[in-house]
N, C-alpha and C positions, 0 to 999 in steps of 0.2 A: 660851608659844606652843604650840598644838595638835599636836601629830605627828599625820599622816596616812598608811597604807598602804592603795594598792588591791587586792585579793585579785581574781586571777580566774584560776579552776580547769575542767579537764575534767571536770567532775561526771556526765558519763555513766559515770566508772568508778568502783568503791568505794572504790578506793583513796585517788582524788585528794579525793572527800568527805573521808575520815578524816584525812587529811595537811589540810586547809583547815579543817576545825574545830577541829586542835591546833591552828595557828600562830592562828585567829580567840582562842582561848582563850588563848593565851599572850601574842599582842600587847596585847588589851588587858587582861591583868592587869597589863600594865608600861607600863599608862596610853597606849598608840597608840591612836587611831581605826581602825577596819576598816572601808573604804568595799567593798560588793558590786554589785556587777551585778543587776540584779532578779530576772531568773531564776536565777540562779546561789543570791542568798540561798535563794529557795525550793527549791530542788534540796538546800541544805545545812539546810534544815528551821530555819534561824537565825532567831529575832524580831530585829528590827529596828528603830530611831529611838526607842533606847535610848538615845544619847546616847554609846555606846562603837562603835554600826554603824550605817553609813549603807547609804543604797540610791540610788545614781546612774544617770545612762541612761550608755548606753554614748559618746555624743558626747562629756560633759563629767566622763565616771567619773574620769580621771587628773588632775583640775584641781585645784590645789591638795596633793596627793598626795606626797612625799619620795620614794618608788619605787613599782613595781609590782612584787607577788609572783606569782609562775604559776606553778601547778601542773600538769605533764603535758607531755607530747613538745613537741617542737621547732615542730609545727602548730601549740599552743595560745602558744606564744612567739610567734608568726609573727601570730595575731587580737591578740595585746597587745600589737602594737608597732604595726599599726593603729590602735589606741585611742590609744596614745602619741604618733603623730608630731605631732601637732600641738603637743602641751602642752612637750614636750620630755622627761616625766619617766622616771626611770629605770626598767630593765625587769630585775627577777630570776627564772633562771629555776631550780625546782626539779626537774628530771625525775624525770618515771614513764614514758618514753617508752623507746626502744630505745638509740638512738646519744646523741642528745642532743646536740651539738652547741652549742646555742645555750645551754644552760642552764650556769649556775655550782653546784649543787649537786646532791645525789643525797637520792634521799626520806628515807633512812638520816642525812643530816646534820641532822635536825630540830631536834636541840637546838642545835648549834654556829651553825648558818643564823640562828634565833631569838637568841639572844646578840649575832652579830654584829650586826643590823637593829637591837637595842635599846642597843647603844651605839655605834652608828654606824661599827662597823668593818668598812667596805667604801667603795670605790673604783668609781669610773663611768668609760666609756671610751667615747669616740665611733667608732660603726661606719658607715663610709661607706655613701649607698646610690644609687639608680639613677632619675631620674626620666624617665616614657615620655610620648612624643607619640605618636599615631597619625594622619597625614594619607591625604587623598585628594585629588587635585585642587586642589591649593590650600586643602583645607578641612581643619582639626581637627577627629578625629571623636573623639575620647575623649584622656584625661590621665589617668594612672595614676605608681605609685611602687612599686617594689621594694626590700625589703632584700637577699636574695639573689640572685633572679635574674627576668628577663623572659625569656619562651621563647615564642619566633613556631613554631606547631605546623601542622603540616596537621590541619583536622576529618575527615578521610575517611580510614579505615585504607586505601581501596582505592586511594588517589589518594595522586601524590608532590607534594610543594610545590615551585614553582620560583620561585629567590629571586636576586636581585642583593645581595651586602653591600657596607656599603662606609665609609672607615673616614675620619675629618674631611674631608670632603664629595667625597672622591675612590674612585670605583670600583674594589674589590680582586678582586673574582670572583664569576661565578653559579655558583650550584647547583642540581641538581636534588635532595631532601633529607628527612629527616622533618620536619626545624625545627632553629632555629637559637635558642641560649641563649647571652644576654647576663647575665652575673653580677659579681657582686661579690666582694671575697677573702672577704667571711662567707659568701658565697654558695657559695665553690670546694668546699667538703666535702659539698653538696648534689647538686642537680641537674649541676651541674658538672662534676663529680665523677663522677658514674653515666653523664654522656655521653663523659668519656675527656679533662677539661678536666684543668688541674695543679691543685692545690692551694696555694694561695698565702696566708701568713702572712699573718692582720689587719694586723697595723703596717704593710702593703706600701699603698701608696693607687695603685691599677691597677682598670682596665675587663678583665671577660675577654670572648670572643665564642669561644663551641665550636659547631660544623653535629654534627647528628644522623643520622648515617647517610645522609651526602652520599655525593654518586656524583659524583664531580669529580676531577682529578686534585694541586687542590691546595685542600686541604680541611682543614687544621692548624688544633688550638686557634691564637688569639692573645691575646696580653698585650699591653694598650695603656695610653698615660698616661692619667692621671684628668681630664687636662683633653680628650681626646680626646670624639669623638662619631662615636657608632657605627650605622648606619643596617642596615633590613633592607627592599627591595622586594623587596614579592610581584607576579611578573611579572603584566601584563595577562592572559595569553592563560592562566594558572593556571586548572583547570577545578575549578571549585567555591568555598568560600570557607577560609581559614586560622583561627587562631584565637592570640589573645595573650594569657599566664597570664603574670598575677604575682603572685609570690612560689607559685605554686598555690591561689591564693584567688580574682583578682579575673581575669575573663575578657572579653575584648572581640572580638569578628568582627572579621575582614577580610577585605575583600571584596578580588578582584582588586584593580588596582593600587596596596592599598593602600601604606604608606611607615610605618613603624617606625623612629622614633628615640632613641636612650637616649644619655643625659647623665648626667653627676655628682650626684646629689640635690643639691638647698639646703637641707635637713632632715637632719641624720646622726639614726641611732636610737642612746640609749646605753644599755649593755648595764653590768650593776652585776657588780665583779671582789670576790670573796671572797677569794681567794688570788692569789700573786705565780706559779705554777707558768707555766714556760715553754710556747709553744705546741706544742711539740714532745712534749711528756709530756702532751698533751691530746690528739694523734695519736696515740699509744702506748698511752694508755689507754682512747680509746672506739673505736679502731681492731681494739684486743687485738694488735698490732704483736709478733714475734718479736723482741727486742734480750738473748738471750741471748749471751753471750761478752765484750760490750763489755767493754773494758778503758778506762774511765775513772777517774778520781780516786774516792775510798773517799766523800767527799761525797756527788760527782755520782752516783755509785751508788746513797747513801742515799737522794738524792731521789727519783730513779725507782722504786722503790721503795717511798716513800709514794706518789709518784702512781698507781703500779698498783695498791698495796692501795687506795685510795682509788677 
């Protein structure tokens, strides 16, 4: 049977070129297929329908595929699980990015990354995501999906958003606000996170909803069950129009009264695990977290330890 990997890299930088013609060259000396993105092979100067590289569109690139590799920050993670949600296939991320978050490996792991992929040792894990309605009147104006987060924004730096939320079909409070971010726990370390949300452990299956510099008097992140459903109206009498990002990719208007609602995806994205390290040494080390003094077990020591050398 064929092994197939989808490679898709940030080729606007050198780096991620140089890192995706090693693994193109490595995968298939040890006999994998290397499926590319069209533009992407030409960016990486690769001939093509060789018989060892394919060139797919982007709708049906991951079909048939064992995983996808990604080269570059947690954005380029974020376009490949796009291409992924539908097919199902798994998503590895390599960073060249800053924090990286979403990625299981560092550019510096190239040979052990490669090894793993070629005998199959690694682990897929299902990360919960977020699927959005946008009504008006009775009408659906758009359907979108997030992995991380849906953020209902004011368009006008001059102008404040004024929003009702409100949480399984019952009203909790207006605001008047920058926007209001709905995320996911992969989501919490993101925008989340930057707006003052907790951080909440993947294995947790919770809805979050954080207001951005709401002017209300009760204005708290919330953590809600994942079977919950989470609503945002933007009042009628809102002067201007709003605007709905997700994940920071896909953007939709809303106009006054429009109605934003986010549900549990029926699509998890799966994210490919290299290592067993705790999530807590993944805060620690893309955080750069103080944990000097701990007095744990000579072990538990060790690990942390690799995890920060690492």
């Amino acid at each position: 049977m064929t092994r197939r990997v989808l490679i898709i890299a940030h080729t606007g930088r050198d780096d991620a070129r140089e890192v995706a013609r090693a693994f193109v060259k490595a995968l298939t000396a040890n006999d994998i297929v290397v499926r590319l993105l069209a533009n992407e092979a030409a960016d990486l100067g690769l001939e093509t329908g060789t018989g060892s590289l394919e060139v797919a569109a982007d709708d049906d690139a991951s079909l048939g595929c064992e995983l996808v590799l990604v080269i570059g920050g947690d954005g380029t993670i974020l376009r490949a699980a796009e291409i992924t949600h539908e097919s199902g296939a798994p998503v590895l991320g390599v960073n060249l990015g800053h924090v990286g978050f979403l990625a299981e490996a560092e550019y510096d792991d190239l040979e052990s990354t490669i090894d793993a992929i070629v005998n199959c040792r690694y682990t897929a894990e299902d990360r919960l995501t977020i699927d959005v309605t946008v009504h008006r009147d009775g009408e659906v104006l758009a359907r979108n999906w997030a992995l991380n987060e849906a953020s209902v924004e004011k368009a006008a730096r001059e102008r404040m958003l004024e929003v009702i939320v409100e949480v399984d079909g019952r009203p909790l409070s207006r605001w008047g606000c920058d926007g209001v971010v709905c995320a996911t726990p992969t989501g919490s370390t993101a925008y989340n996170f930057s707006a003052g949300g907790p951080v909440v452990w993947p294995g947790v299956e919770a809805l979050l909803m954080v207001p951005i510099s709401a002017h209300a008097l009760f204005a708290r992140p919330l953590v809600v069950a994942p079977t919950s459903v989470l609503a945002v109206e933007v009042l009628a009498r809102t002067d201007g129009f709003g605007v709905l990002w997700c994940d920071g990719r896909r953007t939709v208007d809303l106009p006054p009264g429009a109605r934003i609602e986010v549900r549990r995806g029926a699509t998890p994205v799966r994210l490919v695990r290299l290592h067993e390290a705790p999530f807590t040494d993944r805060l620690v080390a893309k955080f750069g977290l103080p944990v000097a003094g701990w007095r744990g077990s000579a072990e538990r020591r060790r690990r942390l330890a690799e995890a920060q050398d690492a």
